[in-house]
C-alpha positions in Angstrom: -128.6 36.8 -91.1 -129.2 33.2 -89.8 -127.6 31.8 -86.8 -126.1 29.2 -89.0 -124.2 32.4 -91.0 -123.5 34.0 -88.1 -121.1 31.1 -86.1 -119.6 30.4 -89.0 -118.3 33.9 -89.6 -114.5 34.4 -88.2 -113.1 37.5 -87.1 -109.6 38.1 -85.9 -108.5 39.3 -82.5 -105.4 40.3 -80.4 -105.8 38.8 -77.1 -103.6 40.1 -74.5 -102.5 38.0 -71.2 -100.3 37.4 -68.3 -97.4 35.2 -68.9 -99.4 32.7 -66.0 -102.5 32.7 -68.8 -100.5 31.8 -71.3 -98.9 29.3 -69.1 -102.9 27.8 -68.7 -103.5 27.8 -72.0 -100.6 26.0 -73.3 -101.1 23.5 -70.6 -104.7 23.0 -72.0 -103.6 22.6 -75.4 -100.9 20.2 -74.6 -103.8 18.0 -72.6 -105.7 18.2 -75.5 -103.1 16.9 -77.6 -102.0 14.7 -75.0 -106.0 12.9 -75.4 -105.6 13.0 -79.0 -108.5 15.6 -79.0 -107.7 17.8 -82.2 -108.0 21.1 -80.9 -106.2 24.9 -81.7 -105.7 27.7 -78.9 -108.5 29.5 -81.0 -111.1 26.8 -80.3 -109.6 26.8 -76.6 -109.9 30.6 -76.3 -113.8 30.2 -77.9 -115.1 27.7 -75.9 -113.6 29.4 -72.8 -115.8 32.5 -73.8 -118.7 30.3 -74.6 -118.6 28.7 -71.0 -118.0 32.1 -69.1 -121.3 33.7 -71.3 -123.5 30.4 -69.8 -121.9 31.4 -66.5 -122.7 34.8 -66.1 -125.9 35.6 -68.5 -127.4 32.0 -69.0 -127.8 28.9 -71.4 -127.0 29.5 -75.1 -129.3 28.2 -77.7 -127.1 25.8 -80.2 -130.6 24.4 -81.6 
């Protein structure tokens, strides 16, 4: 499987969190929106996961 096939495979998830996390992520979305930057809590949730993997293990190769 390529690593083109592999990002654009979606799976589904429950995501539990505090009522304050929620709080933080409807504040980002609405900031987003706010900016006109088309986003969805998904992508929020995503690149939040992306940023702590480079954070804790290293760089991730998107090339």
């Amino acid at each position: 499987m390529s690593d083109q096939s592999i990002a654009s495979k979606k799976a589904k998830t429950t995501v539990y969190m505090t009522e304050e996390e929620e709080i933080l992520l409807n504040e980002l979305f609405i900031k987003r929106l706010r900016e006109r930057r088309k986003t969805d809590k998904s992508a929020l949730l995503c690149e939040g996961i992306r940023l702590l993997f480079e954070k804790e293990i290293g760089v991730l190769n998107n090339g």
